[in-house]
C-alpha positions as CSV (number, residue, x, y, z in Angstrom):
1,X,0.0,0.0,0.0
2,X,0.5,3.5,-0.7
3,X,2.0,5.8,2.4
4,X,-0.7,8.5,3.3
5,X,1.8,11.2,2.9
6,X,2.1,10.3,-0.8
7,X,-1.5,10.8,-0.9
8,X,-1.7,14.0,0.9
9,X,1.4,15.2,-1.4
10,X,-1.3,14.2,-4.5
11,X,-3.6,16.2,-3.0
12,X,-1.6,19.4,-2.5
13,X,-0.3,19.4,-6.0
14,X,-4.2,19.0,-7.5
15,X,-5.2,21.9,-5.4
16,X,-2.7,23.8,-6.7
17,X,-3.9,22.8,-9.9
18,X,-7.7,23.6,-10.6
19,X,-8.1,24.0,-14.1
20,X,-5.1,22.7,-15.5
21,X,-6.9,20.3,-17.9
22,X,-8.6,23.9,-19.4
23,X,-5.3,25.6,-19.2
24,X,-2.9,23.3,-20.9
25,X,-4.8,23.0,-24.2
26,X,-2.3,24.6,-26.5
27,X,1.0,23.1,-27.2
28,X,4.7,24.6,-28.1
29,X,6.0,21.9,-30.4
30,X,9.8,21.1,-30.7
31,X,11.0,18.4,-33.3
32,X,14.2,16.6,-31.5
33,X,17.1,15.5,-34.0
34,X,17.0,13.9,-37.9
35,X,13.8,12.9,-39.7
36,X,14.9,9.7,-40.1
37,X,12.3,8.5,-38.4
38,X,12.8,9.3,-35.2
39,X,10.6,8.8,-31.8
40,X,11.1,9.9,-28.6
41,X,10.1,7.6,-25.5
42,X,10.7,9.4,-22.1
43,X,11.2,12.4,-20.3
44,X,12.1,13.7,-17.0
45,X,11.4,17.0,-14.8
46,X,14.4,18.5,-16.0
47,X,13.4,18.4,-19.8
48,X,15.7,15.6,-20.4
49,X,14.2,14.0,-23.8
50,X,15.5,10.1,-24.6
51,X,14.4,8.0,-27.1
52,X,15.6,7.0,-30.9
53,X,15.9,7.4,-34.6
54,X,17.1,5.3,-37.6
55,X,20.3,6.3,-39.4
56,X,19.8,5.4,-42.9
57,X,23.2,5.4,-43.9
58,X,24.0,2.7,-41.5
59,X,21.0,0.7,-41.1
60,X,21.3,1.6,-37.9
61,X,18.8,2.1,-34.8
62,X,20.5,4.6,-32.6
63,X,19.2,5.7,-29.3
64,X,19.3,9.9,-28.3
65,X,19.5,12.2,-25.1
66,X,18.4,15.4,-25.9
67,X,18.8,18.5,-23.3
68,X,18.1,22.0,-24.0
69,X,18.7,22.1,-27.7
70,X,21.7,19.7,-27.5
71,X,21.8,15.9,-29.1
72,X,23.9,13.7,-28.4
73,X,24.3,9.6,-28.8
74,X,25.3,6.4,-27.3
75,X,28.1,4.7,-29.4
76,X,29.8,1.9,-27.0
77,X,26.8,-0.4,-26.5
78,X,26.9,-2.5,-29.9
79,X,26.2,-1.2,-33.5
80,X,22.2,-0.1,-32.9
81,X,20.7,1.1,-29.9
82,X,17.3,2.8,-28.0
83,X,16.9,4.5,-25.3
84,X,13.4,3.9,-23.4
85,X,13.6,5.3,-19.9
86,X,15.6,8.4,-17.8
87,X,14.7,8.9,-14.2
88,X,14.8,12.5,-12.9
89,X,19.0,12.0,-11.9
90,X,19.5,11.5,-15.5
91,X,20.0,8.0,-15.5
92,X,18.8,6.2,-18.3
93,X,17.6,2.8,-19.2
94,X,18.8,1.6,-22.7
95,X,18.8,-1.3,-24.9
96,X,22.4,-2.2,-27.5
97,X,22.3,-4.7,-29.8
98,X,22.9,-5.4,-33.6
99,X,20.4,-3.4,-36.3
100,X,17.3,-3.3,-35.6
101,X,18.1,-4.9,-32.6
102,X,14.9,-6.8,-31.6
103,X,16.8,-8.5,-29.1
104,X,20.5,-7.0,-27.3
105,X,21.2,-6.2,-24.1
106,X,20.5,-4.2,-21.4
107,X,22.5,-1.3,-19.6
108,X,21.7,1.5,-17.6
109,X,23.8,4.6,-18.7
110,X,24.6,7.6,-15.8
111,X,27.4,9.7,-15.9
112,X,29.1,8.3,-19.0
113,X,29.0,5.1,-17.5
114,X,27.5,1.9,-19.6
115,X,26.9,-0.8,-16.9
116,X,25.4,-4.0,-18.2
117,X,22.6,-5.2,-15.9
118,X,23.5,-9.4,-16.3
119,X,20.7,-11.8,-17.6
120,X,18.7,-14.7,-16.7
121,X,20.6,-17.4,-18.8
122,X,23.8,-18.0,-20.2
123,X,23.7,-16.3,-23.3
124,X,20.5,-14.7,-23.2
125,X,19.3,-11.6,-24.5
126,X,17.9,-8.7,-22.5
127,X,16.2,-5.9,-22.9
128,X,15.4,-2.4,-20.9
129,X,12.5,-1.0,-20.8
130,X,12.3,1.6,-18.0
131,X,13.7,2.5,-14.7
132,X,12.8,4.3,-11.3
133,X,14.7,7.0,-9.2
134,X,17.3,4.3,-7.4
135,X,18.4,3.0,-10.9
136,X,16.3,0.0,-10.6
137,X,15.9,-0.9,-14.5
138,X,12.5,-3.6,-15.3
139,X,12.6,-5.0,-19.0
140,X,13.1,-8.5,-19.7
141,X,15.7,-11.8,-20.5
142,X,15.8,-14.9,-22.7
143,X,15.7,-18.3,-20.3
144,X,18.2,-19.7,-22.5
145,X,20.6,-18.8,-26.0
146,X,18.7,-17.5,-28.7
147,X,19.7,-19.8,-32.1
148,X,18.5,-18.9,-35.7
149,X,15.8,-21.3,-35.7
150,X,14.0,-19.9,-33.0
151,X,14.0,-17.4,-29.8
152,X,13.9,-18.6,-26.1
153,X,11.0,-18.0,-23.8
154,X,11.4,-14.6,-22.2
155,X,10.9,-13.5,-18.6
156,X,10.4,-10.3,-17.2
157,X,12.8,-9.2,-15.1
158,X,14.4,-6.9,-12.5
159,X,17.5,-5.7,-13.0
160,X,19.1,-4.7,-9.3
161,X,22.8,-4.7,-8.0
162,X,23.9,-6.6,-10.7
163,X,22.2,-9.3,-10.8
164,X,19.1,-10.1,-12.8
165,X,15.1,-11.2,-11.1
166,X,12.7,-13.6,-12.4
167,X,9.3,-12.2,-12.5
168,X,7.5,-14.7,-13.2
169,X,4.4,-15.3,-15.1
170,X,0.4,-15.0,-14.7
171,X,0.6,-18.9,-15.5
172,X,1.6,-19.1,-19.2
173,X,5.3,-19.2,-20.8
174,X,6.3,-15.8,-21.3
175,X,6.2,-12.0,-19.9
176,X,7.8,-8.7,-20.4
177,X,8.3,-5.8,-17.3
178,X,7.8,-2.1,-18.7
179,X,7.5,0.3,-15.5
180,X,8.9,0.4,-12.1
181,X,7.9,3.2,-9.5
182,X,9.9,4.4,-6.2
183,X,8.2,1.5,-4.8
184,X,9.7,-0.8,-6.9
185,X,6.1,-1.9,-7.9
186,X,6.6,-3.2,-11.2
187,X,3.9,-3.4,-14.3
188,X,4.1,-5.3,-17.4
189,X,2.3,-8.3,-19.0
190,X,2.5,-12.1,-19.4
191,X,0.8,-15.0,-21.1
192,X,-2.0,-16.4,-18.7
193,X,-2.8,-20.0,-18.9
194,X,-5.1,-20.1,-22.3
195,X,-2.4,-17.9,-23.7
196,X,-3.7,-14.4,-23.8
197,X,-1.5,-11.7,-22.7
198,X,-3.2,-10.1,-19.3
199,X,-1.8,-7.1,-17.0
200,X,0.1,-7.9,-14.2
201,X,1.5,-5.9,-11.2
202,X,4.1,-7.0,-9.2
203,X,5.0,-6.4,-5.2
204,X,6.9,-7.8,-3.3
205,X,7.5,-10.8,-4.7
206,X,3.9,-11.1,-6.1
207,X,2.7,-11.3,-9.7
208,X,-1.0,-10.3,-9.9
209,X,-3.2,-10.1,-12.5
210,X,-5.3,-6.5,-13.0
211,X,-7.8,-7.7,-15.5
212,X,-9.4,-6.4,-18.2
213,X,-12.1,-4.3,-20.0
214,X,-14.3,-7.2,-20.2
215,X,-12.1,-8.8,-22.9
216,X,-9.2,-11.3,-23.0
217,X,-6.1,-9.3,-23.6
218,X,-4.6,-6.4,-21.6
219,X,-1.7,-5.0,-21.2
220,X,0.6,-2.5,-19.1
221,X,2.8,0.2,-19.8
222,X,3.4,2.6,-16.7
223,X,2.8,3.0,-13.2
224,X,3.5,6.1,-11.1
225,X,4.2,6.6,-7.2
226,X,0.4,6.3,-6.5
227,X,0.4,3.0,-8.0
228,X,-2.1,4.3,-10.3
229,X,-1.1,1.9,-14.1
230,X,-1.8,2.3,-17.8
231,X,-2.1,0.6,-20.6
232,X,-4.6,-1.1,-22.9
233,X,-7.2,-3.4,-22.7
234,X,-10.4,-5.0,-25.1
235,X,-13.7,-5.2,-24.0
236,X,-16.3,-7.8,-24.4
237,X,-16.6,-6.9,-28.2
238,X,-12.7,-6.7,-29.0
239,X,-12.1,-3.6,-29.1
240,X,-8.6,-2.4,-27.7
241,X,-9.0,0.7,-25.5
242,X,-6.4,2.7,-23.9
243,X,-7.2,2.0,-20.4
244,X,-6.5,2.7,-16.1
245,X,-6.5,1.0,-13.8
246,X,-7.1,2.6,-10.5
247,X,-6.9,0.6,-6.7
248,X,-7.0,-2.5,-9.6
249,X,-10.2,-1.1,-11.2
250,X,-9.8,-1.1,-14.8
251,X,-11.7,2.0,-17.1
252,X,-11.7,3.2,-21.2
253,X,-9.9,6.6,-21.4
254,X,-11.9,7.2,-24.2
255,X,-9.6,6.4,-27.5
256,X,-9.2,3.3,-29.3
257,X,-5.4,2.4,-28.8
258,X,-3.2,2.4,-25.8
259,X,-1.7,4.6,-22.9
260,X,1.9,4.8,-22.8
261,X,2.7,6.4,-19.8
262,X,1.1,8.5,-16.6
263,X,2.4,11.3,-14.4
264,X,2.4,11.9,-11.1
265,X,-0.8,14.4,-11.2
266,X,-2.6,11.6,-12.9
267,X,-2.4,12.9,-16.8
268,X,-1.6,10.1,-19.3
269,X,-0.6,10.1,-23.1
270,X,-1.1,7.6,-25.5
271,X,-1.8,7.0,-28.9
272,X,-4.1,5.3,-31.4
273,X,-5.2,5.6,-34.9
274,X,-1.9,7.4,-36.0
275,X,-2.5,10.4,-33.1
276,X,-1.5,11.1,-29.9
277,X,-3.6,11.6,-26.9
278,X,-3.9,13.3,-23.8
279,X,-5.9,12.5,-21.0
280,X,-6.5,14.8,-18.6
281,X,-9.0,15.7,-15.3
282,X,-11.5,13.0,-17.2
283,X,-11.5,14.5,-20.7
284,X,-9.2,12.2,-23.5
285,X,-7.9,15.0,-26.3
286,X,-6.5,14.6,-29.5
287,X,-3.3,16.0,-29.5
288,X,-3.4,17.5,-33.2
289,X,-6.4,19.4,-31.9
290,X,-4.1,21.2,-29.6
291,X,-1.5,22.6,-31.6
292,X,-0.9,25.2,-34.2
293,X,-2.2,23.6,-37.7
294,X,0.5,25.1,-39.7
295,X,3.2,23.2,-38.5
296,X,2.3,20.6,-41.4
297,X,2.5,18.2,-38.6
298,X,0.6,15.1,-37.4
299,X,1.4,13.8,-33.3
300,X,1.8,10.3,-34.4
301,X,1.9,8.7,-31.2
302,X,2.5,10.1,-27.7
303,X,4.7,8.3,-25.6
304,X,5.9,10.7,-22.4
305,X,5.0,13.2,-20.2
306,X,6.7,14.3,-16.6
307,X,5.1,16.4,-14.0
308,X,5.5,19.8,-16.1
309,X,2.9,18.2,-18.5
310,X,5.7,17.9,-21.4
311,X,5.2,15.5,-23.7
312,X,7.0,13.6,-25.8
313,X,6.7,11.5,-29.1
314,X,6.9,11.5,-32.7
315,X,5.3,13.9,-35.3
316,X,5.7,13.1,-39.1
317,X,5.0,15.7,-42.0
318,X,2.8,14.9,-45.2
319,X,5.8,13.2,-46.9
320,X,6.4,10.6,-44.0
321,X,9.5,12.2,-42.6
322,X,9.1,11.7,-38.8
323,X,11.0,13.3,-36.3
324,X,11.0,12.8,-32.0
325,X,9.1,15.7,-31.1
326,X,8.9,17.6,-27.7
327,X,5.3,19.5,-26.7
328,X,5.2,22.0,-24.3
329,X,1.9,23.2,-22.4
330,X,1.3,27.1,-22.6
331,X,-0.9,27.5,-19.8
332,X,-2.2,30.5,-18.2
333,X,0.7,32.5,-16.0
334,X,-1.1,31.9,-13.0
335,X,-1.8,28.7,-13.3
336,X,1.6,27.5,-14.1
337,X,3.0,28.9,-11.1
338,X,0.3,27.4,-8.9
339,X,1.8,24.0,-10.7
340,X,5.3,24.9,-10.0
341,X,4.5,25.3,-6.8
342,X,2.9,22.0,-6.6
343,X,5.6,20.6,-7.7
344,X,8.0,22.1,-4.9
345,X,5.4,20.3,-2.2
346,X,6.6,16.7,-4.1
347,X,10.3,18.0,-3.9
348,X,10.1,18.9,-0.5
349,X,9.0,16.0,0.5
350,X,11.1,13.9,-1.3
351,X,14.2,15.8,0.6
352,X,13.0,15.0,3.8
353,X,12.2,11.5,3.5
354,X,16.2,11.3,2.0
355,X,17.0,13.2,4.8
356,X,15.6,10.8,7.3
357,X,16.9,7.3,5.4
358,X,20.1,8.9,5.7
């Protein structure tokens, strides 16, 4: 369970935030490095943008951090690479491997420093898919050597003081970890019994399933610290909705598609039918519908946001160039600075409960 604090904290920042979901409905947009089909994936409190684009003159995948107008790329993790996660030190969670690199392996990066997180198997493949604040990377590993005739089974795992964690399953062969709060409460999803893929959280050393829409597939992609978890999920008729599930309740957030990621105030982006969303105090927008039409642009998909309401993704122009693109909310003045201050409350807080653990 969640500590009251963290709820009170919540509550602090929303009332300093009363009509944010009215305020934030125009964008600043920022396209982030080539068009070379380029996506970004992640982004923390201090703007810091990670994610990935192709390089067509080496057939390459190569992951990007991105900082206040400034690119730069990894190079010593294999020849292709993609970034997926960066927690507000800076830290990011990364996968190297060859081309397109469907399977590699996994390192956390900080401070120009590539450490390789170990692996389930002998031999096996890994990959990153996200990290919390204590550099606790989630993503997954073979169970054995991947040959050319065919892949191992894959766990999720836990990547933790060198040494990799088995997950587990819901019951079925496989599963993949994609999130990890401060909690170390993990969210991913794994084959049940019959075979579908269902939503799991995991806590202390517990794999539990969170249902679905009424269908038989779900899936998660993100958890905050107030375990709230989004994803996607069908319903009785098979349709795939982006979805929330809150205290293990599952609901539609009212698109067709999938939620990538939440904040810590609740707002979650997603995408579906080539177009990013936003979902915010109960009302799902289409993020085209909230930026300046003559950018030639179309949000694509929508795959970040931190606590400042930035988002992050891909945009592509009416040629099919697509580029990693940054929004940034243009609220009203007084608004923002009730958000900022908001936001100090979670900082505080944070500092003293370091300053006690110490």
């Amino acid at each position: 369970m969640f500590k009251l604090k963290q709820i009170a904290i919540a509550l602090a920042v929303a009332a300093a935030m009363p009509s944010l979901a009215h305020a934030a409905l125009q964008y600043d947009l920022t396209l982030i490095g080539p068009a070379t089909y380029g996506s970004a994936t992640s982004i923390n409190n201090a703007g810091v943008v990670v994610g990935s684009y192709y390089n067509y003159s080496t057939f390459q995948l190569k992951g990007f951090a991105w900082s206040k107008g400034t690119l730069s790329s990894f190079g010593a993790v294999g020849s292709g690479d993609y970034a997926t996660g960066v927690n507000q030190s800076g830290a990011i969670s990364l996968t190297g491997g060859e081309l397109d690199i469907e399977y590699g392996t996994a390192y956390r990066y900080s401070n120009g420093v590539y450490t390789h997180l170990g692996t389930l198997a002998y031999g096996a493949t890994t990959r990153a898919y996200g990290l919390n604040n204590s550099g606790v990377v989630v993503g997954d590993s073979g169970l054995g050597a991947d040959t050319w005739e065919d892949n191992a089974l894959r766990h999720a795992a836990m990547f933790q003081n060198g040494q990799a964690i088995d997950l587990g399953t819901l019951g079925g062969a496989q599963s993949t970890a994609r999130s990890i709060n401060d909690s170390s409460t993990v969210v991913g999803w794994s084959e049940v019994a019959g075979g579908n893929y269902h939503a799991y959280i995991y806590s202390q050393g517990t794999m539990s399933d969170l249902g679905t829409l009424g269908g038989n597939y779900s899936i998660a992609q993100s958890i905050n610290n107030l375990g709230d978890v989004v994803g996607s999920s069908t319903d009785a008729s098979g349709k795939r909705w982006a979805a929330l599930w809150d205290n293990g309740a599952a609901q539609s957030l009212g698109w067709i598609g999938a939620a990538a990621d939440i904040n810590e105030l609740g707002q979650v982006v997603g995408s579906g039918d080539n177009s990013g969303y936003l979902y915010s105090h109960g009302i799902a927008y289409n993020l085209n519908s909230l930026i300046d039409p003559s950018s030639g642009l179309t949000i694509t998909s929508a795959n970040g946001i931190n606590d400042l309401g930035q988002i992050v993704g891909q945009a592509c122009d009416s040629f099919g160039e697509c580029s990693a693109v940054l929004l940034t909310p243009v609220p009203e003045p007084e608004t923002y600075g009730m958000m900022l201050a908001g936001l100090g409350v979670i900082a505080y807080a944070a500092r003293r409960r370091r300053q006690r653990a110490m």
